[in-house]
N, C-alpha and C positions, 0 to 999 in steps of 0.2 A: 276047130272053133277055139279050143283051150289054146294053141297057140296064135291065133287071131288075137288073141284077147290079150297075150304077152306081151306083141307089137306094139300094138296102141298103148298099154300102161306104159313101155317103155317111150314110146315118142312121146307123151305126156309127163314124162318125165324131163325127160329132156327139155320139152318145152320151159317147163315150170323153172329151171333150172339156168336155162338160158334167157328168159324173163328176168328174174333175178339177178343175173349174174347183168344183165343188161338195166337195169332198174340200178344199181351199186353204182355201175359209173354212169349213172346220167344224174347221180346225186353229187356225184363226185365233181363233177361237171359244172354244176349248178355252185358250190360252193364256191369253185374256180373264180366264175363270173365275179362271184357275190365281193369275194375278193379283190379283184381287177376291179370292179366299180368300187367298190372303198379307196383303195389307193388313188384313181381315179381323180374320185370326190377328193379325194386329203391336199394332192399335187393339186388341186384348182382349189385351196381353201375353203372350199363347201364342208365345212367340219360337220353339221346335223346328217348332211346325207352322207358322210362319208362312216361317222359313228353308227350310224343305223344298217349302212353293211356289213360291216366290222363285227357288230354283235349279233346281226344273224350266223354271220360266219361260227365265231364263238359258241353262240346258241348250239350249234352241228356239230361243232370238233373245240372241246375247250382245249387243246392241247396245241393249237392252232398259232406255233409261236409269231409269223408274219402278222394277222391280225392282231396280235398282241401288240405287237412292235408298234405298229402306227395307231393304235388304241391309246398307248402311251403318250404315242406324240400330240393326240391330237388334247389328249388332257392336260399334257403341256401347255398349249396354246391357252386353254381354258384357267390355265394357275390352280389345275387340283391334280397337285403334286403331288398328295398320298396315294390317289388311282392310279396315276401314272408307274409311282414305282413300284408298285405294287400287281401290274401288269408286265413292267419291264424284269423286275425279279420272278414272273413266272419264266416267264420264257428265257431268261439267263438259265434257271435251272434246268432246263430243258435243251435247251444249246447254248452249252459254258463257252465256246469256242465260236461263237458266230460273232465278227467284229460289231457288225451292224449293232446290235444289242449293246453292246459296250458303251458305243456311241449315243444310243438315246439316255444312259446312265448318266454318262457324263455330262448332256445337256441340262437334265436334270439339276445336277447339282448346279452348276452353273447358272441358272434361271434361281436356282435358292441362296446363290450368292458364299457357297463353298467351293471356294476357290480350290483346295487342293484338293477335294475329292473330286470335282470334274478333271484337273489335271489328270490325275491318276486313272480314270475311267476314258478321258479322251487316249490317254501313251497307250492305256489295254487295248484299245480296239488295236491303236495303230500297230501293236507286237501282235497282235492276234491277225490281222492284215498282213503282216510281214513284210512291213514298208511305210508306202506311201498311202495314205488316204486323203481325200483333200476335205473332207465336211469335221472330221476329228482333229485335223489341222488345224484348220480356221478355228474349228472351238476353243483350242488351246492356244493359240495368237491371241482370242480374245479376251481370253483370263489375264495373260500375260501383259495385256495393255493395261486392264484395269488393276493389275496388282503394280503398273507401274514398271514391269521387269522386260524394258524397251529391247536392250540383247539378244535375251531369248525366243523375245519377238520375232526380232529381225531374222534370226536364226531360222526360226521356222517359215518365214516369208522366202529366207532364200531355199529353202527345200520345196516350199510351195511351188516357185516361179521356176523351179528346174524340173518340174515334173508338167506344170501348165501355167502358162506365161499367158494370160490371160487380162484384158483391159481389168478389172475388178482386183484382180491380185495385183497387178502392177499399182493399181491405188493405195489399197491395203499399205504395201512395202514401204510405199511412199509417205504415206501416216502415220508408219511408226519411223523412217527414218528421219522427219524434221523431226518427232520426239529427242531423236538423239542428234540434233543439231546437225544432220548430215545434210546439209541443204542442195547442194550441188548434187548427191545422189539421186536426191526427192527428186528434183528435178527431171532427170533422164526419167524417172521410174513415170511420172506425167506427161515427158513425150514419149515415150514406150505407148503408155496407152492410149493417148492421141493417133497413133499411128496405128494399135492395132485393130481399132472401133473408130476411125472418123467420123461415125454415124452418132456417138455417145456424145452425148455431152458434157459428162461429170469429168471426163479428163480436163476438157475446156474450162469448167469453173473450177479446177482444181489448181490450174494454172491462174487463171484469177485469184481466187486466195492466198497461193504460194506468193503472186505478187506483192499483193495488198498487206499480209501478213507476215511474210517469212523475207525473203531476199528483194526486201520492196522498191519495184518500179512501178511508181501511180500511175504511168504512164500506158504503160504493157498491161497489167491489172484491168485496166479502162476499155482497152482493145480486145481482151480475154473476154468482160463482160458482157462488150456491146455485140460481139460475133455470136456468141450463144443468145442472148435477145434477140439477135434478125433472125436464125437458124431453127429456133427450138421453143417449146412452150416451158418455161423455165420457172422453177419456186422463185415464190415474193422474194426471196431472199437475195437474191442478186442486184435486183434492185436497189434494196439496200446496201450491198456490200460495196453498187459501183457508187454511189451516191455519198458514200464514207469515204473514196477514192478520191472525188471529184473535191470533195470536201478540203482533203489534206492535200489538194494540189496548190491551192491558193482561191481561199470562199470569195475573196471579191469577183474573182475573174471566173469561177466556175461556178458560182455559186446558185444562175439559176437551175443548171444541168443536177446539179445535186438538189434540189429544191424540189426539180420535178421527181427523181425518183424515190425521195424519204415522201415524196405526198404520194407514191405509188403504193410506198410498202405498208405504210399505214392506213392506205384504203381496205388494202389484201388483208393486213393481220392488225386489226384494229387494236386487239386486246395484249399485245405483243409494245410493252415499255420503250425496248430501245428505238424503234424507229421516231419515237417523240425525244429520246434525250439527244439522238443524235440532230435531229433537226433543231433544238432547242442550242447546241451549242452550234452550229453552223450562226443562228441568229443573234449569239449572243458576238461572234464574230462580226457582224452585220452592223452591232449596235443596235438593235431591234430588237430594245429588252423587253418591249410589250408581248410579244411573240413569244420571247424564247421563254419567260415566263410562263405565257400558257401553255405552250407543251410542256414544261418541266413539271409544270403541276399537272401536266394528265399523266406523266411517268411514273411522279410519284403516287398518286391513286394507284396507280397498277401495280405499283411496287414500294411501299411504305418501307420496308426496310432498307433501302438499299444505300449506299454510303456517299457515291458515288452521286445519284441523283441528286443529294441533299445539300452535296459540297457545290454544284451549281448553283443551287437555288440560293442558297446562302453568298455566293460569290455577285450575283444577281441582283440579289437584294442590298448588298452590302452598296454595292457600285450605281442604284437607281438612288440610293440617300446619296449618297455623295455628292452625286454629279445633278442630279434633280431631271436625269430624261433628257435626251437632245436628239436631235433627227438622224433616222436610220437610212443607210447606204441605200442604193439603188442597187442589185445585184447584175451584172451581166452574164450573159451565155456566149461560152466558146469555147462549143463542143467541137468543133472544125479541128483547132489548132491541137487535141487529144487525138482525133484519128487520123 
């Protein structure tokens, strides 16, 4: 009997033991999840439900550096940048050597507009990587642009595009090489990405711009415009931009092609100045100072300071005393002889 009664405390033992030991990792488990649906949540910008997994997680293991990590990030998002780094310096301390951490540092400072400490927090990750990283890259192209230091830009665009040559990097490079007047470069770098995303559109209007703006054919610009319009649902913006095209090809002759899509952009972005100043000098090319008038004055309601607006209005007004008003052109359309 007494050894009867040894067995069972012992399988009872065991049991209890194996309960446990089986209850540990089905906690362990659980936090896994809890984890994987924070990230989850954080990758599809659901920041409430991504936060509220994140701190159950924490809630269970404060030591928890990946939940820290995007805890950080997502207090980034939110602009409480003291949580953030104050989350990101846990888990630094805890893994001095994990790039990833380096990199939300450096975001950090970058979003607080220190410039050289994001530099120096993006190069950590990347010596900590022992190479190439492409999110600490980009971070540090992006400083580089806004402190103006196009070179080093470049620099790092060409490391970028030799490790992933990418429609979005091919942009990127191209962004910073008209900075440095390299136009002919920009160029390739926008068929590069036309060709490796036909599906994209932003190489397309990139090449519209590059027209319009940089190495300008109004004519090409025009074409660039109007294939991303038939193709794609496209920002107000193009509209505008082809109707500034149309504009500076010669307003008599294009002038109602440009008419129609400054009255586009300004259905779209009402509150948005330039599509009334540019339409206001198209009319004021027209001779249809009643017009260009009333737009210039809805430009300048939207934008009272601006110097630019004023120096028409005053050019406007100066030339309705002069002359005392005389009848304004008839515009034609001849969008045919553009495409």
């Amino acid at each position: 009997m007494g050894e009867t009664m040894k067995t069972v405390w012992l399988l009872l033992v065991m049991f209890v033991s194996a309960s446990s030991a089986f209850g540990a990792e089905a906690g362990d488990k659980t936090l896994d999840v809890l984890f994987i649906e924070g990230v989850d949540a954080f990758k599809a910008s659901e920041w409430d439900t991504a936060m509220e997994r994140l701190n159950r997680v924490l809630a269970a293991d404060t030591g928890h550096t990946g939940a820290l990590n995007y805890r950080a990030r997502i207090f980034i998002v939110r602009r409480e940048f003291d949580k953030a780094m104050a989350d990101i310096d846990r888990a630094i301390a805890l893994e001095p050597e994990q790039y990833r951490f380096a990199y939300t540092k450096g975001l950090i400072y970058e979003h607080l507009g220190e410039a050289e400490k994001g530099i120096e927090w993006y190069t950590k990750a990347l010596d900590l990587k022992r190479g190439f990283e492409a999110d600490s890259l980009k971070g540090r192209i992006a400083i580089y642009m806004s402190l103006g230091d196009y070179e080093k830009a470049r620099d790092d665009c060409n490391w970028l595009l030799k490790h992933e040559k990418t429609a979005s990097n091919c942009l990127l490079r191209a962004e910073v090489l008209l900075k440095l007047d390299e136009t002919e470069a920009a160029y390739w770098d926008y068929v590069s990405a036309a060709s490796l995303e036909p599906s994209n559109m932003k190489p397309i209007l990139g090449l519209g711009d590059f027209f319009l703006f940089h190495d300008v054919d109004l004519r090409q610009a025009i074409a660039y415009y109007s294939a991303a319009l038939e193709v794609f649902v496209c920002p107000a913006v193009v509209r505008l931009h082809r109707g500034q095209a149309y504009a500076a090809l010669e307003p008599p002759l294009f002038a109602t092609n440009a008419l129609e899509d400054f009255k586009a952009y300004i259905e779209a972005e009402p509150d948005d100045p330039q599509g009334y100043f540019e339409r206001a000098k198209l009319y004021a090319g027209l001779d249809d100072r009643e017009k260009a008038l009333a737009d210039i004055h809805a430009a300048i309601k939207l934008d009272p300071e601006n110097d630019e607006y004023r120096k028409l209005l005053e050019a406007l007004t100066a030339q309705e005393s002069a002359t005392g008003g005389h009848e304004a052109k008839e515009p034609a359309s001849s969008e045919e002889e553009v495409q």
